[in-house]
N, CA, C and O of each residue as an XYZ file, in Angstrom:
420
protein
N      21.348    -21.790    -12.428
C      19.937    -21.461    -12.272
C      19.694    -20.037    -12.773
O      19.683    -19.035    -12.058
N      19.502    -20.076    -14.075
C      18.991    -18.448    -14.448
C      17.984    -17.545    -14.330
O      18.018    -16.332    -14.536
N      16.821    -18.440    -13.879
C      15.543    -18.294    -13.322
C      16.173    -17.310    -11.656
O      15.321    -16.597    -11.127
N      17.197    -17.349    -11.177
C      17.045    -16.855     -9.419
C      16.472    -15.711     -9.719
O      15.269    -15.611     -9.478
N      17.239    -14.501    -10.355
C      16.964    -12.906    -10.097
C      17.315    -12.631    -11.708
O      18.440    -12.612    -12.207
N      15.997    -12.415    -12.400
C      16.325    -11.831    -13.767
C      16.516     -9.896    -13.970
O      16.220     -9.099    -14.861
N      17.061     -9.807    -12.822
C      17.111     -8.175    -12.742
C      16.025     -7.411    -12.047
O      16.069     -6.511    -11.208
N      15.026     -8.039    -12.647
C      13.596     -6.679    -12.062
C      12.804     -7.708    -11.198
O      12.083     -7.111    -10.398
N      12.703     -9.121    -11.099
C      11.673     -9.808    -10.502
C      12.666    -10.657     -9.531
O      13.684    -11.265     -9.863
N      12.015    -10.511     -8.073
C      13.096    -11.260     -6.719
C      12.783    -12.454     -7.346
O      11.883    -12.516     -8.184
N      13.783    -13.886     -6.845
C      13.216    -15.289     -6.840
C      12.300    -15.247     -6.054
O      12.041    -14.311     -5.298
N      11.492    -16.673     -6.206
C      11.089    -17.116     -4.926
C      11.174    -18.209     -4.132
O      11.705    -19.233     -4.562
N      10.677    -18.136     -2.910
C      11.717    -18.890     -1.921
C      12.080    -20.283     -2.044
O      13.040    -20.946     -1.653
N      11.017    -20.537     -2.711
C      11.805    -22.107     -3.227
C      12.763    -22.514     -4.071
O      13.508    -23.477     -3.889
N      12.748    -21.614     -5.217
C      14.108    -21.515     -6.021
C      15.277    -21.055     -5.151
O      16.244    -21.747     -4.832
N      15.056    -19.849     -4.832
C      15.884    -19.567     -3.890
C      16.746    -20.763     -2.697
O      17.946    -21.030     -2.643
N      15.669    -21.263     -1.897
C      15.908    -22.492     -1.130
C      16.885    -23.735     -2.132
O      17.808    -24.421     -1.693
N      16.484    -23.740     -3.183
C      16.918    -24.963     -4.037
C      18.390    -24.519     -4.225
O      19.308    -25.328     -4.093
N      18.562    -23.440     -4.482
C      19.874    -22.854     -4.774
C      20.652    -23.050     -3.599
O      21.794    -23.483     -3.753
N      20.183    -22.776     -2.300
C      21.090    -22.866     -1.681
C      21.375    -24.626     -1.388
O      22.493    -25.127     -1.265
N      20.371    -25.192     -1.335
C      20.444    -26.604     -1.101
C      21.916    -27.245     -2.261
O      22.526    -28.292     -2.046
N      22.142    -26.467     -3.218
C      22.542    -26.274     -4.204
C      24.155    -26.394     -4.120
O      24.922    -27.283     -4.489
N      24.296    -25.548     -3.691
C      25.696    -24.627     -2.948
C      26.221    -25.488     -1.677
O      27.378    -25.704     -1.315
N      25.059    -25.883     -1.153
C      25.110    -26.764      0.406
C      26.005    -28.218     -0.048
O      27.025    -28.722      0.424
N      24.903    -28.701     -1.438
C      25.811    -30.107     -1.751
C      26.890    -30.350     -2.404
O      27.224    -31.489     -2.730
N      27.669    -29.117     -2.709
C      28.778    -29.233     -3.195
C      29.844    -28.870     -2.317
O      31.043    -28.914     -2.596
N      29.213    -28.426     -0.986
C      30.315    -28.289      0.097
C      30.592    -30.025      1.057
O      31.538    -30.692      1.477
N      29.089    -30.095      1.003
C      28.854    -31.499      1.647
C      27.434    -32.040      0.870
O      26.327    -31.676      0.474
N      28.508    -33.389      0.991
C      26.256    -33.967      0.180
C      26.064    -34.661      1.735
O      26.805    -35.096      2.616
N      24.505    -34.473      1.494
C      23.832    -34.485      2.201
C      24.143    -36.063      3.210
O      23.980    -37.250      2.927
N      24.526    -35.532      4.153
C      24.169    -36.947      5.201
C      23.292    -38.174      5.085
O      23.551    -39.343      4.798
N      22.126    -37.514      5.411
C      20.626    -38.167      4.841
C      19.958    -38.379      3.926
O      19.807    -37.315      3.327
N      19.412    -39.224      3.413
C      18.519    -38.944      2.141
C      16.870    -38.049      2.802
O      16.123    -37.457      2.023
N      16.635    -38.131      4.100
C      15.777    -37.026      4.892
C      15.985    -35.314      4.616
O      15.202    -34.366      4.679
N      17.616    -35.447      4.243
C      17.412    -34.035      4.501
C      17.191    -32.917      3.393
O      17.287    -33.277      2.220
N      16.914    -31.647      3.662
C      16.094    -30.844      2.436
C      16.023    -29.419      3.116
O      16.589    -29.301      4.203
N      15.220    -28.066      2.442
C      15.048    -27.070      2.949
C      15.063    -27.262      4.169
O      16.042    -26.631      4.565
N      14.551    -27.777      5.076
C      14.007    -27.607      6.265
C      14.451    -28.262      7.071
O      13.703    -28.525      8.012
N      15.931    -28.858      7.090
C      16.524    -29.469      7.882
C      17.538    -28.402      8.568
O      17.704    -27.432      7.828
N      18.170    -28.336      9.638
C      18.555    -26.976     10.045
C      20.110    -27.326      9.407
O      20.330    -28.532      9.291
N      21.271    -26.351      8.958
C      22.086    -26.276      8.196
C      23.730    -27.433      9.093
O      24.665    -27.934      8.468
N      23.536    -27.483     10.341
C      24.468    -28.062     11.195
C      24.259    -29.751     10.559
O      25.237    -30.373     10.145
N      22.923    -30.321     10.560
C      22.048    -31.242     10.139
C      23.222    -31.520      8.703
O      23.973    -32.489      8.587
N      23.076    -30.333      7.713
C      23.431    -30.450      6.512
C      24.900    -30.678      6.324
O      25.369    -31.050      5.249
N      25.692    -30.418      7.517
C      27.082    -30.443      7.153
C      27.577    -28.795      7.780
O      28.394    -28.761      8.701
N      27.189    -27.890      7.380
C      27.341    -26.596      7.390
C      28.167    -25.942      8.967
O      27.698    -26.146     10.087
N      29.129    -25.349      8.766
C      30.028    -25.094      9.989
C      30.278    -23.133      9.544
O      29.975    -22.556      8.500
N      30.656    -22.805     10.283
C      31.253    -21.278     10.278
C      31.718    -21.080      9.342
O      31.443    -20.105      8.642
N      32.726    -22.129      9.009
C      33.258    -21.374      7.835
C      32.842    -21.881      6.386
O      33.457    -21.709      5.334
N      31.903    -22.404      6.553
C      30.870    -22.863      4.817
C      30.238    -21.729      5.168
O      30.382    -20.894      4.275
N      29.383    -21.189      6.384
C      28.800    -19.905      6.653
C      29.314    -18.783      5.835
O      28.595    -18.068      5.138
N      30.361    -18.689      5.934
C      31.120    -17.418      5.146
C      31.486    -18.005      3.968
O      31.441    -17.129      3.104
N      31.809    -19.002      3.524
C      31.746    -19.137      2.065
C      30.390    -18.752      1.421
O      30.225    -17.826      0.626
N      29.711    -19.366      1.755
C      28.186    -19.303      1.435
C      27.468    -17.487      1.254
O      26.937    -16.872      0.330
N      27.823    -17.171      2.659
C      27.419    -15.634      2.427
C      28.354    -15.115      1.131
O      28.047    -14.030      0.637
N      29.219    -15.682      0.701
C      30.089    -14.495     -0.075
C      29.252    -15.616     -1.700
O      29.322    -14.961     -2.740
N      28.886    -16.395     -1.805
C      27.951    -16.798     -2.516
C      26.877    -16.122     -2.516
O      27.033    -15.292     -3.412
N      26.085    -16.007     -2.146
C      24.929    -15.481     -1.518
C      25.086    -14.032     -2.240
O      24.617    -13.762     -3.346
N      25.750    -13.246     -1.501
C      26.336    -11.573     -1.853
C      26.459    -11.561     -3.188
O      25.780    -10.684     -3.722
N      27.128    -12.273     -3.953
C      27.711    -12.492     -5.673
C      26.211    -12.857     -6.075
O      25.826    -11.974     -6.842
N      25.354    -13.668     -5.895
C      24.470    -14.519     -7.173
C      23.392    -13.199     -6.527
O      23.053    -12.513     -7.491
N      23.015    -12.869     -5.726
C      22.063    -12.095     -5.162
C      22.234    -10.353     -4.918
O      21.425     -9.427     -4.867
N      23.611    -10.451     -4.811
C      23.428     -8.717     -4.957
C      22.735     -7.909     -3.730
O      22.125     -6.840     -3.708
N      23.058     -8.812     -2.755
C      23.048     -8.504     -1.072
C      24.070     -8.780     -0.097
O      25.012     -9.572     -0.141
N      23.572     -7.698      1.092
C      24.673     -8.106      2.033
C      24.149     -8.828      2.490
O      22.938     -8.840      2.269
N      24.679     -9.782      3.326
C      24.523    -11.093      4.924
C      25.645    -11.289      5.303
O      26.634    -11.188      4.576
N      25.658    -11.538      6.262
C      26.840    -11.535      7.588
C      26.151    -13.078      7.635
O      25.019    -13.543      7.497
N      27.581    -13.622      7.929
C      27.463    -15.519      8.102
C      26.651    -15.384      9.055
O      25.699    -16.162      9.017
N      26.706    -14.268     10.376
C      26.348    -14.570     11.641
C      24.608    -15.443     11.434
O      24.176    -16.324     12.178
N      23.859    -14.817     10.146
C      22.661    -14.829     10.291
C      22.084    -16.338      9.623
O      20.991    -16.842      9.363
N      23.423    -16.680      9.532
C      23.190    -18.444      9.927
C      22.685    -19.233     10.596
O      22.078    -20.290     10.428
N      23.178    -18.245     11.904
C      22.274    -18.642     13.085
C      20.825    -18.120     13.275
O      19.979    -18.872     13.759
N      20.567    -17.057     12.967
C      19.049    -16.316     12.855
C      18.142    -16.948     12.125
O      17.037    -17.218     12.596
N      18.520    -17.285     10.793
C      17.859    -18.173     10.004
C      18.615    -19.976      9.421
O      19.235    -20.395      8.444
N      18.106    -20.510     10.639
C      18.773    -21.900     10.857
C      18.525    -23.152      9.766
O      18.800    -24.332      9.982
N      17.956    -22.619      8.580
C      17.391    -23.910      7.820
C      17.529    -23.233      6.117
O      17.726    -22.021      6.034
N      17.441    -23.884      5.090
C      17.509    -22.880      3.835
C      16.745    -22.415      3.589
O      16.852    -21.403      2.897
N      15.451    -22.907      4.033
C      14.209    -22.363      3.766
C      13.729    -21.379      4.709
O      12.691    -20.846      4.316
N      14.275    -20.843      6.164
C      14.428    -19.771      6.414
C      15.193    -19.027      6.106
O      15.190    -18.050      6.854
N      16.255    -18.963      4.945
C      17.556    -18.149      5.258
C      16.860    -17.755      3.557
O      16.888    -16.583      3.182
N      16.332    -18.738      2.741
C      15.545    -18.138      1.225
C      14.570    -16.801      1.594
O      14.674    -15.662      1.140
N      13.506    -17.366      2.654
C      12.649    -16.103      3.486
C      12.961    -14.948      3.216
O      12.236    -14.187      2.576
N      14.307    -14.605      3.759
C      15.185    -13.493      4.295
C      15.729    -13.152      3.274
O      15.781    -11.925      3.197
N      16.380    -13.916      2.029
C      17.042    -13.361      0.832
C      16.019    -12.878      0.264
O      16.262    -11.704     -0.014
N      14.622    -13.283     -0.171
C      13.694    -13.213     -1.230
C      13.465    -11.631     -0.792
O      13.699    -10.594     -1.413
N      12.903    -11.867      0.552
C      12.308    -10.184      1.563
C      13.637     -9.377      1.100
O      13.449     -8.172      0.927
N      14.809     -9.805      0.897
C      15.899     -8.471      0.581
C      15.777     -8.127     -0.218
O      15.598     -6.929     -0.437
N      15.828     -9.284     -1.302
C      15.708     -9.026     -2.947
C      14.797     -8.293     -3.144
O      15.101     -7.424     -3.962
N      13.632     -8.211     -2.716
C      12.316     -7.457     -3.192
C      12.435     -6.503     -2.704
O      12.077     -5.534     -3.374
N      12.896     -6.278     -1.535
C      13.029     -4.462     -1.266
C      14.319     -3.918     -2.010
O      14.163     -2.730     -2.290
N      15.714     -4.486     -2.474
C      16.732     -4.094     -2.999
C      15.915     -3.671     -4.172
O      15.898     -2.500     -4.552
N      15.152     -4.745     -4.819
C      14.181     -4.168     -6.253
C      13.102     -2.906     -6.680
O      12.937     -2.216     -7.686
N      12.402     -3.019     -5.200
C      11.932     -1.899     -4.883
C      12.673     -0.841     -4.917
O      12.420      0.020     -5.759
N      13.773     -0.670     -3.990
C      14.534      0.720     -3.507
C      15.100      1.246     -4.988
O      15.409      2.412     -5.235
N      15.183     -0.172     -6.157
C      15.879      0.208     -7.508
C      15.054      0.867     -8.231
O      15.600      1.676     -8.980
N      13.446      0.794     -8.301
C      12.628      0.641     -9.324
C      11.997      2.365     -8.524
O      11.380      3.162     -9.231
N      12.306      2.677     -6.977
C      11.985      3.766     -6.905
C      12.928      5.004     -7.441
O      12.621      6.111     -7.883
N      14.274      4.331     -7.209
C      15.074      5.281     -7.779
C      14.991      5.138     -8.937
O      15.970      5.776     -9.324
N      14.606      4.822     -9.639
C      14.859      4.777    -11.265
C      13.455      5.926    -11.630
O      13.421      6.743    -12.551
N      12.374      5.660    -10.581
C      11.517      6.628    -11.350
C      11.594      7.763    -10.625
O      10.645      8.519    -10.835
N      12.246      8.078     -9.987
C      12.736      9.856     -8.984
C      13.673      9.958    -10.230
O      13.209     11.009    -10.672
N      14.115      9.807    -10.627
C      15.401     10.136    -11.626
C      14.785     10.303    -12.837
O      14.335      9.366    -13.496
N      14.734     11.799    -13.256
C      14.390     11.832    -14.948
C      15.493     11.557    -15.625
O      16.712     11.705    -15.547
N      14.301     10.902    -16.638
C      15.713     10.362    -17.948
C      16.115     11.989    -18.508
O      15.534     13.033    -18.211
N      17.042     11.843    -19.210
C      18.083     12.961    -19.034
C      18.068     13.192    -20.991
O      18.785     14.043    -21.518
């Protein structure tokens, strides 16, 4: 998916969501033909330690931290996209401010 994060613009949460749905079915396909963003991740197959696979996915394609823990905080992909997109856009922000505090040289 080359569309997630082209450097300067966050995804959004549905790409985002799709991606992880993404990542989800190659650990486990899906139980249900019901299930989707919004099924909570236990639903999907998803255990502690896909949690931490996933975050270290997550960290690599996104260029953020997450702690598996927040697996539990954000229980579905489409809450846990929420939370990446809101990082991504402030990680982009915090980039795009430092880039203009910094004279080019």
């Amino acid at each position: 998916m080359s569309d997630l994060v082209d450097g300067s613009t966050p995804a959004s949460e549905t790409v985002i969501a799709g991606y992880l749905m993404e990542q989800i079915a190659i650990l486990h396909p899906p139980k249900q033909a019901s299930c989707g963003p919004d099924s909570p991740f236990n639903e999907l197959g998803v255990d502690s330690l896909d949690a931490v696979s996933l975050a270290g996915i997550i960290e690599e394609r996104f260029a953020i931290t997450i702690d598996p823990v927040e697996f539990f905080d954000y229980p579905t992909p489409s809450a846990l996209a929420r939370m990446i997109a809101a990082r991504c856009a402030l990680t982009s922000a915090d980039a795009t401010a430092t880039d203009q505090a910094i004279p080019a040289g």
